[in-house]
N, C-alpha and C positions, 0 to 999 in steps of 0.2 A: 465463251471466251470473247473477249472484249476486239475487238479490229485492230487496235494499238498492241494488245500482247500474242494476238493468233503469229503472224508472220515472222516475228521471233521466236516462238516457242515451235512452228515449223521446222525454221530452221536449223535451230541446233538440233531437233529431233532427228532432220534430214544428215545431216555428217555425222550422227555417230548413228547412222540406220536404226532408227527407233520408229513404232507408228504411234500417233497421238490418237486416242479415244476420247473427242470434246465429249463432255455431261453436260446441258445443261440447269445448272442447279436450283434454280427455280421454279421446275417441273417435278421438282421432289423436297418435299419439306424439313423431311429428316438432313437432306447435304445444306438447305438452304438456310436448317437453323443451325450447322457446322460452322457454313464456310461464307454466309451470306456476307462480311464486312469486311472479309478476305480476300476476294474474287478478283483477279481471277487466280485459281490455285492452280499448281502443277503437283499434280500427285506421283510419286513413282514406286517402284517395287514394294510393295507391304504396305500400300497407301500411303507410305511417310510424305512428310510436307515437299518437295523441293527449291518451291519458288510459291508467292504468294502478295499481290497487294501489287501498287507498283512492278512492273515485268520491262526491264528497259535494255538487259544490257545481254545480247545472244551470246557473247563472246561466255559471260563465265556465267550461263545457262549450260552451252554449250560442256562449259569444264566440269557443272556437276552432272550429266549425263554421261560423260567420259568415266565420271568416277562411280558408276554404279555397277555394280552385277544386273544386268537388267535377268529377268527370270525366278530368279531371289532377289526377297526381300534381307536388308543392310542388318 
């Protein structure tokens, strides 16, 4: 994850008690021919997309992490 989106995607992980598993996806060719023009992605329950490209805004990062069942996938 890029230095610009780690600390945001920290954070909203951090208020709604989530833990982040950084990949990185260039050490795997199979994610890197997924997500390589994507990146950085936030993956959540069932691997769906969350966030992805641009990562700017914690606050409604934040609200789709609120909005998950984390455990189950959507």
């Amino acid at each position: 994850m890029c230095d610009d989106a780690r600390p945001l995607v920290e954070w909203a992980a951090m208020k709604v008690g989530v833990v982040i598993d950084e990949i990185d996806v260039d050490d795997d060719d199979t994610l890197l021919s997924l997500y390589g023009m994507r990146i950085p992605v936030v993956l959540g329950p069932g691997d769906e997309v969350l966030a992805e490209g641009v990562i700017g805004d914690r606050r409604a990062l934040e609200r789709v992490f609120l909005g998950l069942e984390w455990g189950q996938p959507r």
